[in-house]
C-alpha positions as CSV (number, residue, x, y, z in Angstrom):
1,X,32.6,-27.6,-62.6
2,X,34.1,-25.6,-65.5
3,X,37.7,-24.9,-65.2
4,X,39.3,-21.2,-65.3
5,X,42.0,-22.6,-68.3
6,X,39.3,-24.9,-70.0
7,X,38.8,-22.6,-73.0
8,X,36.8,-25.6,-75.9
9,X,35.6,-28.2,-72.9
10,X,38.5,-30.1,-74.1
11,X,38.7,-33.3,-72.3
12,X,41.9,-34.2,-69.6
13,X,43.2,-37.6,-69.3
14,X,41.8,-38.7,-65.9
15,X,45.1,-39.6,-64.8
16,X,46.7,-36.4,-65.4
17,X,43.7,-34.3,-63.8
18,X,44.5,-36.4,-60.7
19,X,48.0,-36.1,-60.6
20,X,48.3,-32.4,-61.4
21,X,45.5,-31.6,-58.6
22,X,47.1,-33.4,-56.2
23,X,46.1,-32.8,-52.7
24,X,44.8,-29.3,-54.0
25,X,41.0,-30.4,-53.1
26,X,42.2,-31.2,-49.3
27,X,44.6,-28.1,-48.7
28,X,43.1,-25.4,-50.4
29,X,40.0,-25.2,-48.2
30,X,42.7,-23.6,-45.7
31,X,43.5,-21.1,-48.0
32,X,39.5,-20.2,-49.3
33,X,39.0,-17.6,-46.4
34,X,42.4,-15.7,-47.7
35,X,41.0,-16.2,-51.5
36,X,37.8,-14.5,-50.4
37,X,39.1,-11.8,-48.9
38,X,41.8,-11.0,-51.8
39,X,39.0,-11.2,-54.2
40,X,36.7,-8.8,-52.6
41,X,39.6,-6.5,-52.0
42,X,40.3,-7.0,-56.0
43,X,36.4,-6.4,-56.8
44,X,36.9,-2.9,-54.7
45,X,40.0,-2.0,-57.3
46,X,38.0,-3.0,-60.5
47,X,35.2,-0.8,-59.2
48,X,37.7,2.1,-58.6
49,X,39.0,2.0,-61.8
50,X,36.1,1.7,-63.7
51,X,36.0,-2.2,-64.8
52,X,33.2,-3.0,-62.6
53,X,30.1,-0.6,-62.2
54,X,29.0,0.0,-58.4
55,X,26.0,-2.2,-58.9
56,X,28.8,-5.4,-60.0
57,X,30.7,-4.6,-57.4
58,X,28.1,-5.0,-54.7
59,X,26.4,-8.1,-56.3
60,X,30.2,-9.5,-56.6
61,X,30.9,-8.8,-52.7
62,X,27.6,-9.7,-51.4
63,X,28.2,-12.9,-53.6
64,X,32.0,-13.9,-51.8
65,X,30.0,-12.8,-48.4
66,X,27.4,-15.7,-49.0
67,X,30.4,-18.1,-49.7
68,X,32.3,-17.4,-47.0
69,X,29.1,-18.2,-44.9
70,X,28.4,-21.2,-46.2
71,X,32.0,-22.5,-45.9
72,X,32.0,-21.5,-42.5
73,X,28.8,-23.5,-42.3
74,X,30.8,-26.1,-44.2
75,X,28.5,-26.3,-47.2
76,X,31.3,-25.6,-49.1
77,X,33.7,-28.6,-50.2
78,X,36.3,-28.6,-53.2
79,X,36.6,-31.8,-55.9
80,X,39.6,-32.6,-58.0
81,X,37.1,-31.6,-60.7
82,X,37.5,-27.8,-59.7
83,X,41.0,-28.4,-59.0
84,X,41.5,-25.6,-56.4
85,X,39.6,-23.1,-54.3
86,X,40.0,-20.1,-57.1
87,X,37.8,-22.1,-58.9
88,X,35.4,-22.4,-56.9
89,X,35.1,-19.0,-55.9
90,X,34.4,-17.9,-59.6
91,X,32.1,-20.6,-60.5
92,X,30.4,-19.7,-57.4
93,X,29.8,-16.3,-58.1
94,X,28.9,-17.1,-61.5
95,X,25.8,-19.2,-60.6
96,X,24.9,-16.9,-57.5
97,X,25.5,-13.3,-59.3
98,X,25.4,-13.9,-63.0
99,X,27.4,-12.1,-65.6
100,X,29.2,-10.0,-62.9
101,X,30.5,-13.1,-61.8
102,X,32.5,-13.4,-64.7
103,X,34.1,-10.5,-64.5
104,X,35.7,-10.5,-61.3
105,X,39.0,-12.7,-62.9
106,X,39.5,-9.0,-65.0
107,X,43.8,-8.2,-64.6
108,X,44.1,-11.3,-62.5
109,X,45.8,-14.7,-62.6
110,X,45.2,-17.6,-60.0
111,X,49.1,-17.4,-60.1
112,X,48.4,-13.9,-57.6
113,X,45.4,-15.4,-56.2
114,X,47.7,-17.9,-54.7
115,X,50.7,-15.8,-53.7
116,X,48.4,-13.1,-52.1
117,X,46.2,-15.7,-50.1
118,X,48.8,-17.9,-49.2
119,X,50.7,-14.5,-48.1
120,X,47.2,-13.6,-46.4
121,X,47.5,-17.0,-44.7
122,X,51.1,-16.6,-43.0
123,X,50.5,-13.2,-41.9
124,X,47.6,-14.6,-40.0
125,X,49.0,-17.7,-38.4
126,X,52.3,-15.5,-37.6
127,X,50.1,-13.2,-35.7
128,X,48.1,-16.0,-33.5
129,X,51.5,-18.4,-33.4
130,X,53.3,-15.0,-31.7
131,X,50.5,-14.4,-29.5
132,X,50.6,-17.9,-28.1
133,X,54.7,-17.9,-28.4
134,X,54.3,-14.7,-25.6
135,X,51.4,-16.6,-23.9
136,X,53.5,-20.1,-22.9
137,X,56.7,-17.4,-22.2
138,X,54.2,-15.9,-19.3
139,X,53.5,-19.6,-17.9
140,X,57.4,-20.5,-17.7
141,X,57.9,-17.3,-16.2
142,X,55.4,-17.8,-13.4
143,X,56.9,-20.8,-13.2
144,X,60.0,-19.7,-12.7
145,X,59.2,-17.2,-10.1
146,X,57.1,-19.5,-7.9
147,X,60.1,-21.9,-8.0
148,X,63.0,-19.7,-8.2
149,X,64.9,-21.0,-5.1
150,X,64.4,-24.5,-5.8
151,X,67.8,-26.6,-6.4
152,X,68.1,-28.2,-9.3
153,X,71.4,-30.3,-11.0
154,X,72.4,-27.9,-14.2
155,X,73.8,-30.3,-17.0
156,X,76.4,-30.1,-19.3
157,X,77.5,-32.9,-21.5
158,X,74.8,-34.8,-20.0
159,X,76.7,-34.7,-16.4
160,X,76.1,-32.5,-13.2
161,X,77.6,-29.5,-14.2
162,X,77.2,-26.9,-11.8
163,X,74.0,-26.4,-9.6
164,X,71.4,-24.1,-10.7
165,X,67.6,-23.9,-9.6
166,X,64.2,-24.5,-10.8
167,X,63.8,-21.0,-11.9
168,X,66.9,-20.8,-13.7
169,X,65.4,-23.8,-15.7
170,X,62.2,-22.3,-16.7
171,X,63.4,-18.6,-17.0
172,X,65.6,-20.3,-19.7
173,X,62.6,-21.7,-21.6
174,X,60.4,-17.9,-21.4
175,X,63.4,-16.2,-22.7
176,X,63.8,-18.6,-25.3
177,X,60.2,-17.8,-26.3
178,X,60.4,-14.3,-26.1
179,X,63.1,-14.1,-28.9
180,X,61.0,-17.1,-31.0
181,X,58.2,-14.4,-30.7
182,X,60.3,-11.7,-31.8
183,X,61.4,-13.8,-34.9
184,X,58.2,-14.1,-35.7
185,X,57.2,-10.4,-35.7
186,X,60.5,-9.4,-37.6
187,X,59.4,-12.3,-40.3
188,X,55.5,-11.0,-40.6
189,X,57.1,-8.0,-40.9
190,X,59.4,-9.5,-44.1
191,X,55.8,-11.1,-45.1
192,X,54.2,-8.1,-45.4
193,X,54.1,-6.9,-48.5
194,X,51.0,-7.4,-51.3
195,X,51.5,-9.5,-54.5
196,X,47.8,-8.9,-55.5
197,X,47.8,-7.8,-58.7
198,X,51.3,-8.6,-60.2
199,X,48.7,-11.6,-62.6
200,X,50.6,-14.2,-64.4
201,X,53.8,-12.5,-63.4
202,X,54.3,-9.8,-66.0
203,X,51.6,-7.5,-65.2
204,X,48.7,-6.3,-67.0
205,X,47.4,-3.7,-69.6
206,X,44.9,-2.7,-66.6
207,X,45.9,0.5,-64.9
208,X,45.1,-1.6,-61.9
209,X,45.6,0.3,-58.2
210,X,47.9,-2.0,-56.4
211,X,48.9,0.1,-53.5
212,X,44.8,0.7,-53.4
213,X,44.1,-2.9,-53.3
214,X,47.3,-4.0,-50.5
215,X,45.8,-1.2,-48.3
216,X,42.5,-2.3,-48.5
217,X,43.7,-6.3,-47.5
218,X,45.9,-4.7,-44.0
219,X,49.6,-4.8,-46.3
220,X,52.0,-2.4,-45.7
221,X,53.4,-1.8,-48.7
222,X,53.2,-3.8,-52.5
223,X,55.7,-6.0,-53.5
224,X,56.5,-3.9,-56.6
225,X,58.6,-6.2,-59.3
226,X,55.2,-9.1,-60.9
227,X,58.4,-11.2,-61.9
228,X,60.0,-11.2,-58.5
229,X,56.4,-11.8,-56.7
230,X,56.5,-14.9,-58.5
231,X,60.1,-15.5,-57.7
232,X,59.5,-15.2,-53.9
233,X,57.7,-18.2,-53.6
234,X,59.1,-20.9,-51.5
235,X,61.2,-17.8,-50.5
236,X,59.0,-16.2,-48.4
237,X,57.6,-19.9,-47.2
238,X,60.8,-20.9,-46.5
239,X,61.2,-17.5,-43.9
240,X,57.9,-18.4,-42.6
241,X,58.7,-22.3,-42.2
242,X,62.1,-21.0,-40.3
243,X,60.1,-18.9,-37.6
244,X,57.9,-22.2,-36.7
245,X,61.4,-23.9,-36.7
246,X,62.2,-21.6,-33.9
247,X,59.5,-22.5,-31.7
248,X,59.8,-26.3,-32.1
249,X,63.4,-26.2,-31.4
250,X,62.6,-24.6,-28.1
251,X,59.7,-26.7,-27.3
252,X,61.7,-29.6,-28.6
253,X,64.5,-29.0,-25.8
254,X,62.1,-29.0,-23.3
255,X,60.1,-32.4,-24.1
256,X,63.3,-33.9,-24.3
257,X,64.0,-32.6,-20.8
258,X,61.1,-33.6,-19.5
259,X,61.2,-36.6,-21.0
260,X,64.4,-37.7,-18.9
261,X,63.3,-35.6,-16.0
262,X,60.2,-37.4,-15.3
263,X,61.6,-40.8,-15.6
264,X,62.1,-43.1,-12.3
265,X,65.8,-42.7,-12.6
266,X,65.4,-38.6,-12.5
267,X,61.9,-38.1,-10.6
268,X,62.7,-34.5,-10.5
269,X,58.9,-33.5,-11.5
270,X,55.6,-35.8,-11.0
271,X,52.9,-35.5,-14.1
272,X,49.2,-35.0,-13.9
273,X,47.9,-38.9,-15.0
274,X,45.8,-37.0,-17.5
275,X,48.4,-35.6,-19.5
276,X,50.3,-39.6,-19.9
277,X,49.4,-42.8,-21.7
278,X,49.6,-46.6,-20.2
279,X,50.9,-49.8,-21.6
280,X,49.1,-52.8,-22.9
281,X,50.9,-55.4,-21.4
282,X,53.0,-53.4,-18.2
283,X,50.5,-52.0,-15.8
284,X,52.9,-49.5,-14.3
285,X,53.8,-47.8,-17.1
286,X,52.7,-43.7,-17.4
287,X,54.2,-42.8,-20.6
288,X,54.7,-39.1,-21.7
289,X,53.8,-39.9,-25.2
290,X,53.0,-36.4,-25.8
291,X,56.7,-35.2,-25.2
292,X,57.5,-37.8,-27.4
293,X,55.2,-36.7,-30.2
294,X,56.5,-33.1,-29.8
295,X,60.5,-34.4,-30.0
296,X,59.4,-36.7,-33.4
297,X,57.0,-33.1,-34.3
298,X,60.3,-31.1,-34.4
299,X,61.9,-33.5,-37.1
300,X,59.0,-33.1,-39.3
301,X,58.9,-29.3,-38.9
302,X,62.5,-28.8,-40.2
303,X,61.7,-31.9,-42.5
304,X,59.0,-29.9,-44.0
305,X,61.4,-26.3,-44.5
306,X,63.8,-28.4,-45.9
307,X,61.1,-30.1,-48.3
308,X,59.8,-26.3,-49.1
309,X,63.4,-25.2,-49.8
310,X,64.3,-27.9,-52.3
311,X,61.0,-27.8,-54.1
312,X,61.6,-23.7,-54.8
313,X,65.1,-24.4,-55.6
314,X,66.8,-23.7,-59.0
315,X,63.4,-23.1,-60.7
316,X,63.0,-20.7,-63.7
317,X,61.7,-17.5,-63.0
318,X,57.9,-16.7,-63.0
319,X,55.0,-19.2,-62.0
320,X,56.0,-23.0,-61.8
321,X,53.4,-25.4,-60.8
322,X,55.8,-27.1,-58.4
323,X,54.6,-24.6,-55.9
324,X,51.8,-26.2,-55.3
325,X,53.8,-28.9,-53.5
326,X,54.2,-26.5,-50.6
327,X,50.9,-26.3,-49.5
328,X,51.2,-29.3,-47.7
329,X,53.9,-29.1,-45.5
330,X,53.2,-25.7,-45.1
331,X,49.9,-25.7,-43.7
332,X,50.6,-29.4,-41.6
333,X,53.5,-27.2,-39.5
334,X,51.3,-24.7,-38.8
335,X,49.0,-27.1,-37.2
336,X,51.9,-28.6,-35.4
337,X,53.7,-25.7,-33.9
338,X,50.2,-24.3,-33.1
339,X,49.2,-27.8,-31.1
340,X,52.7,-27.8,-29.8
341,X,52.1,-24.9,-27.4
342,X,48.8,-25.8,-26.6
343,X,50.4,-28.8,-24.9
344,X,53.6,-27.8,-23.5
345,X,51.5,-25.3,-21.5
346,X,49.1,-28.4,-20.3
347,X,52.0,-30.1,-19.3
348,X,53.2,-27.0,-17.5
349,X,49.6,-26.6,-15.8
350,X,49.9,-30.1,-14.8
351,X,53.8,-30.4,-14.0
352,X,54.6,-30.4,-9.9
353,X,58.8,-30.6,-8.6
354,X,59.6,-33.5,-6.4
355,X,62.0,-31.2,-4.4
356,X,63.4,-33.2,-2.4
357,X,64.1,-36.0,-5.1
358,X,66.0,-33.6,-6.6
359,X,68.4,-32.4,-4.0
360,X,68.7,-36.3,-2.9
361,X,70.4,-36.2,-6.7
362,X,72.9,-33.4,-6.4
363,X,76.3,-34.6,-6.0
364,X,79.1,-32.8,-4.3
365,X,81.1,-32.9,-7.1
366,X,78.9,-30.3,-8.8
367,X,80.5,-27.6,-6.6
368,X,83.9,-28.0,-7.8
369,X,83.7,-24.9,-10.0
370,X,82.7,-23.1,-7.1
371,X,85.4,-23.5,-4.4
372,X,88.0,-22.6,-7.5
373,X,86.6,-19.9,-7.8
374,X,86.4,-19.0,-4.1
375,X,90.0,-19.4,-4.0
376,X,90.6,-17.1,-6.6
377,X,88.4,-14.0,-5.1
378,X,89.5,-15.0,-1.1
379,X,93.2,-16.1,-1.3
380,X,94.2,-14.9,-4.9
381,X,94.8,-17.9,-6.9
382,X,95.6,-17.8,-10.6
383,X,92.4,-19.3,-11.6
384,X,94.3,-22.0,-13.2
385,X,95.9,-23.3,-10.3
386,X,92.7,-23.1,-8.4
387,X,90.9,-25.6,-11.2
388,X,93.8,-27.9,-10.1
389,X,93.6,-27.4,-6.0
390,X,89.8,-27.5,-6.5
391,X,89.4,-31.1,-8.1
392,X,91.5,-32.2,-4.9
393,X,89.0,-30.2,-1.9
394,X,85.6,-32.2,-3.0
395,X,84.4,-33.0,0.2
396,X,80.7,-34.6,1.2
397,X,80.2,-32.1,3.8
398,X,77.0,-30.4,3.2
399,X,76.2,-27.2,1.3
400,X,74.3,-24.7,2.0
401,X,71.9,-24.7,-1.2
402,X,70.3,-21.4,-1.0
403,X,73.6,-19.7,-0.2
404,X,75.4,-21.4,-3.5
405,X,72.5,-20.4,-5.6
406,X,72.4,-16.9,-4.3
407,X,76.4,-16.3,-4.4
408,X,75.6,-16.7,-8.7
409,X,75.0,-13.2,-9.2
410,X,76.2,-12.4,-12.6
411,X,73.1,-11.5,-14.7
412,X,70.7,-14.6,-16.1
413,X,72.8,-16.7,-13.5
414,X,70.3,-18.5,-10.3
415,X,70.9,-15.9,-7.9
416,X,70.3,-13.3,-10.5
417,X,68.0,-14.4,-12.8
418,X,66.6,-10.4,-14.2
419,X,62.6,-11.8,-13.7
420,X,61.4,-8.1,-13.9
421,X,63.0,-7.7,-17.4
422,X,61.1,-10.6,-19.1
423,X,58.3,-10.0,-17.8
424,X,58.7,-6.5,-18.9
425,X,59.5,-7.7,-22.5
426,X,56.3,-9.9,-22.6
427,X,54.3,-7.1,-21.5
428,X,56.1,-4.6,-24.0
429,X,55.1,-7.4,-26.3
430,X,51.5,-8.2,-25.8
């Protein structure tokens, strides 16, 4: 296919073509939807401003119509030859409209094409990677409220701590979700702004109708300065990489949990066989790979921010082809964050406590904390001395469970846990 640059049909080295388009061919299918859509809304702002007749303008958005059919159809493939989806859209057009074709590239640089569809592309995934962030909050909270009263061990420095309950657990893990989601509206929020239009990165001698055109593609505003549009990128990636960073740290904390928790020296929860793996050589084994492919997933989600960081880094201002190198671990961490709470809410669905395993695990050392404290509110102790005077009344006589988890009734504690208020915030939310 004929390049956008190629102005003689000079010839490129092989092995540069190769090495410049990259993984271009692969990635840049992802972002062909967004390209469409930023073109037609570009077509619409040619029209209105005189550059394309009404007649163009229809033959150019019937034209990207029949594209986007035919790559949801997935007749439409890129090569290294075309080098990226922009140019396949034009050469496209060209053999399906003609002459109008040719004119849709008028006040535009695939340096915009790229910011605004890759910007197109976050605010998408933000949107569906929120909605699922509330969805899997909802399943921890309903897990939380049919297991609210169940003991459970609370940890700290990977010892019995103080005792705490099943819903206390999970509560933790909705909450935790609810603020990832909020993250992630306040960052789509930052996203949302339209580069369309800001060309090469100095503008054009085209009275071109930015604020038209970034109303037309669902923006909120235009991000004004052409230089600075090309500045933000890898700036704005890196704020949308840190939202999935979020997530996977909170899904990450729980794997890891249930990786121990599920093991026979825990057996605090028993796994659906469908959601683990076997050995090849020890018949007993049910592994939770998948936890473990979530823990190893969070690594290669802040891997990938830190990869889209150092590329953007210390570059000169306006367009740098090094941005191109972002695709990748952008588009792979969407993928996995999106994956990532598909499965955590399998697991969930498939996840049942072994309550009495669990309270055979609680020692009676875990209610040290409490009988200090009792001492201070029933006989007056200065706190201190009651730590002391505590450590010395451990006794194995039994405890009362349900009473010790109901006497924590400071708010977000197990006897208080504030249910109705996340569930309010998911609602508020959806």
């Amino acid at each position: 296919m004929t390049k956008l640059w190629n102005k003689r049909e000079q010839k490129i080295n092989p092995a540069v073509e190769k090495y410049t388009a990259g993984t271009d061919s692969v990635f840049d299918l992802e972002l062909l939807p967004f390209d469409i859509q930023a073109s037609k809304a570009h077509a619409k702002g040619l029209e209105k401003i005189g550059i394309l007749t009404g007649a163009e303008a229809k033959a150019i958005l019937g034209g990207l119509d029949a594209l986007l059919k035919d790559f949801q159809a997935g007749k439409v493939s890129i090569t290294p030859a075309d080098e990226d989806c922009h140019t396949v859209i034009e050469n496209y057009l060209t053999a399906k409209v003609g002459e109008a074709g040719k004119k849709l590239h008028t006040g535009r640089s695939r340096n915009d094409q790229v910011l605004v569809a890759t910007r197109l592309y976050m605010k998408h995934h933000l949107a569906k990677l929120g909605a699922a962030s509330l969805g899997l909050a909802d399943v921890f909270l309903k897990m939380a409220e049919k297991y609210e009263k169940v003991p459970m061990p609370g940890y700290s420095h990977t010892q019995q701590a103080m005792l705490s309950s099943l819903g206390h657990y999970f509560s933790a893990f909705a909450e935790s979700l609810l603020d990832d989601a909020d993250f992630i509206a306040l960052t789509a929020k930052h996203l949302d702004k339209s580069p369309l239009g800001s060309a090469a990165g100095f503008g054009v001698s085209i009275p071109l109708d930015r604020e038209f055109t970034a109303k037309e593609l669902g923006f909120s505003g235009v991000q004004v300065n052409s230089l600075y549009c090309q500045n933000s990128r890898g700036k704005f990636e890196s704020a949308y990489m840190e939202a999935l960073t979020q997530v996977m740290l909170t899904l990450g904390k729980f794997a890891n949990d249930m990786l121990l928790f599920t093991s026979q020296e825990f057996d605090f929860f028993a796994v659906d066989g469908s959601l683990t793996t076997g050995s090849s050589i020890m018949p007993q084994k049910h592994n939770l790979d998948v936890m473990e492919i979530l823990r190893g997933n969070v690594s290669v989600v802040i891997a990938n921010q830190l990869m889209v960081k150092d590329i953007a880094k210390n570059l000169i201002s306006g367009y740098n082809r090094d941005g191109q190198l972002m695709k990748k671990p952008l588009f792979e961490s969407t993928k996995i964050v999106a994956d990532s709470l598909e499965v955590v809410g399998l697991l969930l669905s498939g996840l049942t406590p072994k309550e009495q395993s669990i309270k055979a695990k609680i020692t009676s050392g875990i209610f040290t904390a409490d009988i200090a404290n009792k001492l201070v509110t029933e006989k007056g102790v200065p706190f201190r001395d009651a730590y002391k005077q505590a450590a010395e009344l451990v006794s194995d006589t039994p405890v009362d469970l349900a009473k010790n988890i109901a006497s924590k009734v400071s708010l977000g504690a197990p006897g208080n846990l504030g249910l109705k208020a996340l569930k309010e915030r998911i609602q508020k939310a959806k």
